[in-house]
C-alpha positions as CSV (number, residue, x, y, z in Angstrom):
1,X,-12.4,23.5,-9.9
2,X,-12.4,24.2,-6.3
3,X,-9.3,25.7,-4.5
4,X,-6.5,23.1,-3.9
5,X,-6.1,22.3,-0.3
6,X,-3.4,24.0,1.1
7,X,-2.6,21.6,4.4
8,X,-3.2,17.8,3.8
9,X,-3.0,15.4,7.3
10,X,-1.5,12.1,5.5
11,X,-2.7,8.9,7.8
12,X,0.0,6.1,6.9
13,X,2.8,8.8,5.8
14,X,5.6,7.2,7.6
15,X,5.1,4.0,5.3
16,X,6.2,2.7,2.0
17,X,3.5,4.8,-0.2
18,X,3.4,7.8,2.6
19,X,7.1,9.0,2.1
20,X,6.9,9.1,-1.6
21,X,3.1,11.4,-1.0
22,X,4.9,13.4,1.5
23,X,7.8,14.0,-0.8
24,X,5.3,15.0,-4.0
25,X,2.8,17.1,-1.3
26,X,5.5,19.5,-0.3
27,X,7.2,19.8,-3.7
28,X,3.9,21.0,-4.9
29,X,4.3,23.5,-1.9
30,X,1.5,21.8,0.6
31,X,2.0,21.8,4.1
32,X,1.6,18.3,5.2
33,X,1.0,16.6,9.0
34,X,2.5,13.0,9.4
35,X,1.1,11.4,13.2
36,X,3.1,8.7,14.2
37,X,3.0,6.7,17.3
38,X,7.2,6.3,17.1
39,X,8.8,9.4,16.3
40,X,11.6,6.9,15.1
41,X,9.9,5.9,12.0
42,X,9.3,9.2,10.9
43,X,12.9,9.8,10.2
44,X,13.0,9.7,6.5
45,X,10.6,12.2,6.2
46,X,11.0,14.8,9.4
47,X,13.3,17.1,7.2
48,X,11.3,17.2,4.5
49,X,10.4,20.9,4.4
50,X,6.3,22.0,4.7
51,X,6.1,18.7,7.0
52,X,5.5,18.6,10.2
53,X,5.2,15.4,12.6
54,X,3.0,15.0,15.3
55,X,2.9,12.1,18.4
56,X,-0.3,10.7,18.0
57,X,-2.5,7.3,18.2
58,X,-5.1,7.9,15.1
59,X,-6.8,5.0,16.3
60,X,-7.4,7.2,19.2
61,X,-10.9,9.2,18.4
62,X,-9.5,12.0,20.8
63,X,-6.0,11.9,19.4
64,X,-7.2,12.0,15.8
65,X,-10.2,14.8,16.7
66,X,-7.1,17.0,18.0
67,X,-5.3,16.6,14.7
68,X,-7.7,17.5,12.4
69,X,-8.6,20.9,12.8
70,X,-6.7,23.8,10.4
71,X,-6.2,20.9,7.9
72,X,-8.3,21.1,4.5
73,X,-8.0,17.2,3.4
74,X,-7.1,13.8,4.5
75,X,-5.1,11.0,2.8
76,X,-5.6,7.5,4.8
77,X,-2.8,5.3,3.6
78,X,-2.9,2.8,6.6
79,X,-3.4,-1.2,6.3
80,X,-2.3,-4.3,7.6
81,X,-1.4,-7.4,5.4
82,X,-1.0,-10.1,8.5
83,X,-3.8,-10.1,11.0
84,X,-7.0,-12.1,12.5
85,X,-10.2,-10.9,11.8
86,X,-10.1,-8.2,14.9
87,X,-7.1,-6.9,13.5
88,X,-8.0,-6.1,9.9
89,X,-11.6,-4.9,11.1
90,X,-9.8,-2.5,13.3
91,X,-6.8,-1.0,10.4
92,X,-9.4,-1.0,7.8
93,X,-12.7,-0.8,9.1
94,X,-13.0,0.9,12.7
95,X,-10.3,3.5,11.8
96,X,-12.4,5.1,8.8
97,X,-15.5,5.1,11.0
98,X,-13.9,7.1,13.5
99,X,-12.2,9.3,10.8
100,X,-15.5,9.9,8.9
101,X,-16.7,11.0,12.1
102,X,-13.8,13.6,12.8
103,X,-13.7,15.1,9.5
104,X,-17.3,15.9,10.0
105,X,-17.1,17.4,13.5
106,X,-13.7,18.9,11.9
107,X,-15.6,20.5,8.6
108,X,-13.5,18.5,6.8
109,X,-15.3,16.8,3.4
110,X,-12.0,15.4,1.3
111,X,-10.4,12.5,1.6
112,X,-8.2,9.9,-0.6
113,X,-8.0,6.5,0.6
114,X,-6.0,3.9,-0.9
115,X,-7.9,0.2,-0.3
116,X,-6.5,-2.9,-2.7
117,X,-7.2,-4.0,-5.9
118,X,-9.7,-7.3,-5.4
119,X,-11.8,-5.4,-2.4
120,X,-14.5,-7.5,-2.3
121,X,-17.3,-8.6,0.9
122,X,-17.0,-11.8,-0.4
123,X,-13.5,-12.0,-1.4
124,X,-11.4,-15.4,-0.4
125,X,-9.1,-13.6,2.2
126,X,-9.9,-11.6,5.7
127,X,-7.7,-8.6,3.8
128,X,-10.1,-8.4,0.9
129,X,-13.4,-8.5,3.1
130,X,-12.0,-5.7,5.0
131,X,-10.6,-3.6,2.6
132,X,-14.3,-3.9,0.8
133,X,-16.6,-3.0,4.4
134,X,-13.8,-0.2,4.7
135,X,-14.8,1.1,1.3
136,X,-18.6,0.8,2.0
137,X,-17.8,2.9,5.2
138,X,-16.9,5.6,3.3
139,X,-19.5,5.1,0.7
140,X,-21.8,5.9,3.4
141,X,-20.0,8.5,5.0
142,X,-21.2,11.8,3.2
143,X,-17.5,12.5,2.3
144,X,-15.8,13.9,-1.3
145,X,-14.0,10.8,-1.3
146,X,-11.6,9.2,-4.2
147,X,-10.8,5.8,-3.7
148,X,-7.7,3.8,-5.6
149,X,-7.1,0.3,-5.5
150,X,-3.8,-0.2,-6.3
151,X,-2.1,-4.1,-7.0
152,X,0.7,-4.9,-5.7
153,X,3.2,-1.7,-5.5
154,X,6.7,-2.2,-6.1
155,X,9.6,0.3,-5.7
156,X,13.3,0.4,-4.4
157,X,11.9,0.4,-0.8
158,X,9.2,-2.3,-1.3
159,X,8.9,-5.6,1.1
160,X,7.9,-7.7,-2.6
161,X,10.1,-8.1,-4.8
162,X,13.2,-7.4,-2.9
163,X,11.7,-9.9,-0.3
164,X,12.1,-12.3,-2.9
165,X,15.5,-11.4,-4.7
166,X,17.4,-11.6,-0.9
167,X,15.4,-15.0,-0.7
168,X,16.6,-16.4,-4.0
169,X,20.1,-15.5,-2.7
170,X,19.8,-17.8,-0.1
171,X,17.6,-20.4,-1.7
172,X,18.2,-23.3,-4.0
173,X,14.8,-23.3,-4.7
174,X,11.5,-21.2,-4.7
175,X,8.6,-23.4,-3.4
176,X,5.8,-21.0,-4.4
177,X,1.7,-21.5,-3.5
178,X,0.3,-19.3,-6.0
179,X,2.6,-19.7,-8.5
180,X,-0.1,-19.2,-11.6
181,X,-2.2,-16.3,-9.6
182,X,-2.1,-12.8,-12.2
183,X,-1.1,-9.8,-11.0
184,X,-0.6,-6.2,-12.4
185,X,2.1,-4.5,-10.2
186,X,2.2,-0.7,-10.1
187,X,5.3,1.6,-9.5
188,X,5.0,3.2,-6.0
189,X,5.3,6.6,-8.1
190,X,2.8,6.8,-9.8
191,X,0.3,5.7,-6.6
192,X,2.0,8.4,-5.0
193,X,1.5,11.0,-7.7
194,X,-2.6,9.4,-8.5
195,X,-3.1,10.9,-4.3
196,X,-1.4,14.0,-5.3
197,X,-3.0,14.5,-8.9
198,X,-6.3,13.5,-7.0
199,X,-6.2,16.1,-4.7
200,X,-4.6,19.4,-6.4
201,X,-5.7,18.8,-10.1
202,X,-4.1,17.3,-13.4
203,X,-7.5,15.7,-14.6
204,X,-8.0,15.1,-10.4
205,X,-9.7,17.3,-8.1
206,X,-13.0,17.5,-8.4
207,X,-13.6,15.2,-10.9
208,X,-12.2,12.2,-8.9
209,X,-14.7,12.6,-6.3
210,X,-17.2,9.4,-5.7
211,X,-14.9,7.8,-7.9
212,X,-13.3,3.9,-7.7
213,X,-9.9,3.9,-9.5
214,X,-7.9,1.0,-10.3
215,X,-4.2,1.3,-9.9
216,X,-2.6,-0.9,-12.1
217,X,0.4,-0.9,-14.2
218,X,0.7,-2.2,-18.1
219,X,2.4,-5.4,-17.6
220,X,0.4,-8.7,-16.4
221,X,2.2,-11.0,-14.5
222,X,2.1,-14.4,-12.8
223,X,3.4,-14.8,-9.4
224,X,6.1,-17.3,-10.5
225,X,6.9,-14.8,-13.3
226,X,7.5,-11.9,-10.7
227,X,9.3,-14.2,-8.4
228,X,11.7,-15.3,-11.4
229,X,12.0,-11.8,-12.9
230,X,13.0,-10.7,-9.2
231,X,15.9,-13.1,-8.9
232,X,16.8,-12.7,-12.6
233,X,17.5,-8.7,-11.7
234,X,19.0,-8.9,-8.5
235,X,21.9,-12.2,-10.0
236,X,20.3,-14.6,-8.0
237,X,17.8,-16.6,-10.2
238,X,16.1,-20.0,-8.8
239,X,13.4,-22.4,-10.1
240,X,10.3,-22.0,-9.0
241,X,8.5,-25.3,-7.7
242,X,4.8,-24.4,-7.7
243,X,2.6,-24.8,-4.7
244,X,-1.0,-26.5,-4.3
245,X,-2.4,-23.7,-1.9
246,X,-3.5,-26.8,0.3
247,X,0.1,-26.8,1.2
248,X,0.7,-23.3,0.6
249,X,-1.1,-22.8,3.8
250,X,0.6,-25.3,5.9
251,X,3.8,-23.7,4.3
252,X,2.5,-20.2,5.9
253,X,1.1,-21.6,9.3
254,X,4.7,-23.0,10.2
255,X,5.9,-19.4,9.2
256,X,3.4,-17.8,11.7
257,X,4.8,-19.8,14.4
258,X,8.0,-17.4,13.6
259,X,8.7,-14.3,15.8
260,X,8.0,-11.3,14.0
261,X,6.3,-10.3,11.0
262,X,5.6,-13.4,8.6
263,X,7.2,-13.6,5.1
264,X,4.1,-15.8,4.1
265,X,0.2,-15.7,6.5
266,X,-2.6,-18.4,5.8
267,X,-4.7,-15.4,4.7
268,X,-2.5,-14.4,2.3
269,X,-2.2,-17.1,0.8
270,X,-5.8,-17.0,0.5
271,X,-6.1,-13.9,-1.2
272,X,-4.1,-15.6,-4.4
273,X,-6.9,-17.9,-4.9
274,X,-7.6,-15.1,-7.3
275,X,-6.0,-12.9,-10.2
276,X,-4.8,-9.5,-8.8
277,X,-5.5,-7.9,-12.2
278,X,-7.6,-4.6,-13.6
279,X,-11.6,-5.6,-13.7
280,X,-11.7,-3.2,-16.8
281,X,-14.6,-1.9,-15.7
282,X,-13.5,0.8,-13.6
283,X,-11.2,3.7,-14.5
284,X,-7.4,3.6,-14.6
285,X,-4.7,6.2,-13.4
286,X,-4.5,7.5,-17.3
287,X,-8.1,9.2,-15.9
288,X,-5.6,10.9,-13.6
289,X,-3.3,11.9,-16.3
290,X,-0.8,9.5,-15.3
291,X,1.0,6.7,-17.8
292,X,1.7,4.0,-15.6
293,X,5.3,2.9,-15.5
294,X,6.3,-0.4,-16.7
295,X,7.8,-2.8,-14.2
296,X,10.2,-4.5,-16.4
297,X,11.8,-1.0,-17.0
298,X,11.7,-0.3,-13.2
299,X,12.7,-3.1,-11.3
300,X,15.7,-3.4,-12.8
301,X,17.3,-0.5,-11.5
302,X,17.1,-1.1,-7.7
303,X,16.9,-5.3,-7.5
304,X,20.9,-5.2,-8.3
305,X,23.3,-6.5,-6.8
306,X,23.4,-3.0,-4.5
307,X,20.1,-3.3,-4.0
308,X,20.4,-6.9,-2.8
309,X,22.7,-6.2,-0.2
310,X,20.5,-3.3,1.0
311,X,17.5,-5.7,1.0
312,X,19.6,-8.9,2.7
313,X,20.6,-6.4,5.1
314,X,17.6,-5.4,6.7
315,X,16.5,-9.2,6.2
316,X,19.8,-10.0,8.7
317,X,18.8,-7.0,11.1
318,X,15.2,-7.8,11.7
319,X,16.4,-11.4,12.2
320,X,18.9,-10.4,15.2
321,X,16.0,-8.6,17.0
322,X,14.8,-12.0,18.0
């Protein structure tokens, strides 16, 4: 077992997944680095003690050159969900090209990249493609690298199911493309703690190098169940009307002509052409001595009526910025 790195530069650390890495990093006594391009969204982690913050564009090659040096690993937690094809070649692709290329000029060799579960070149959506070239990136790169492939990630702070709870508090009815499509959802914890665990040891380190792992948690779901169970927690449960994906992607185009961020994109919708489930043939986060957390024991917990309000909230703010 090699020597633990000491100061880890997390990519992505402002985000859903980052904070909760940056919160287990320092407890664990690493120093961490967080760039940002908006110091503003750094705020629920800048006090965090061991963490420092720095101004930076990692899509920069100079910016992200500057940062690397006195750091002894990488995390690269950045993605995009909504996008063209420029866009996700850029967030998933580009990016680990010109990272590869840093750590080596940096003397860096170890890195943990989360991609998605259902990476694939031929994959039905521009995500998947992307997420899969990304991977082979690396592949090539000469790098100690671990890979996860999470499913989808829930947690109190996710954009998922407390996307649908406020919507079912709205709604009269759930018109769903994609109802039937299986997914295995995974608490945001134990992602978080399969980077840490990776990098500093508890069945990690070493041994997790080269590897593929599948982040999944124990329960199987269907979209429609998720969607149900999410209204069901939060006191706000609707029927489901199930989708053809013909018209789930005329549902999602009209929602692209929206300002901001979509709820819905054509392409996602394309990505649940397909089960979102473990392949079985790759390892699990019990090779990183973690027991994944079941959702039904989670979500509970935080899609409550508090948690509603929190989540209908934000839904309200981002609408008044428009």
């Amino acid at each position: 077992m090699t020597t633990p790195p000491k100061r880890v530069l997390v990519l992505g650390g402002t985000g859903f997944v980052g904070r909760h890495v940056c919160e287990k990093l320092v407890a664990q006594g690493t120093r961490v680095t967080v760039p940002t391009r908006r110091i503003d969204r750094a705020r629920d982690i800048q006090m965090l003690p061991l963490l420092d913050v720095a101004v930076a564009d990692v899509h920069d090659a100079a910016q992200l050159a500057r940062l690397l040096p006195g750091h002894d690993a990488v995390v690269n937690l950045i993605a995009i969900l909504h996008g063209n094809e420029a866009a996700f070649e850029r967030a998933h692709v580009a990016l680990l090209r010109t990272l590869a290329a840093a750590m080596h000029a940096a003397g860096i060799k170890r890195l943990v990249h989360i991609s998605a579960l259902g990476a694939d070149a031929s994959g039905p959506s521009m995500y998947q493609r992307s997420k899969a070239r990304g991977e082979a990136v690396l592949r090539e790169s000469g790098l100690d690298v671990t890979v996860l492939r999470p499913s989808v990630i829930f947690g109190a702070e996710d954009k998922f199911l407390n996307t649908f709870a406020s919507l079912q508090a709205l709604a009269p009815v759930m018109p769903l493309a994609g109802a039937g499509t299986r997914f295995q959802p995974v608490w945001v914890e134990d992602v978080a703690q399969a980077v840490v665990n990776a990098l500093l040891g508890a069945k990690g380190d070493r041994a997790s190098i080269d590897q593929t792992l599948e982040a999944c948690g124990p329960e199987t779901f269907t979209l429609g169940e998720l969607v149900r169970l999410a209204g069901r927690c939060a006191g706000h449960e609707r029927p489901v009307m199930a989708l053809p994906l013909s018209v789930g992607r005329l549902q999602a185009a009209l929602m692209e002509l929206l300002p901001g961020e979509p709820l819905m994109s054509r392409d996602n919708v394309a990505s649940l052409s397909v089960d979102n489930v473990a392949s079985g043939t790759l390892p699990g986060l019990q090779a990183l001595g973690i027991t994944p957390a079941a959702l039904s024991a989670v979500a509970p917990t935080y899609l409550g009526r508090r948690g509603l309000r929190s989540a209908l909230d934000r839904m309200r703010q981002g609408a008044r910025r428009f």
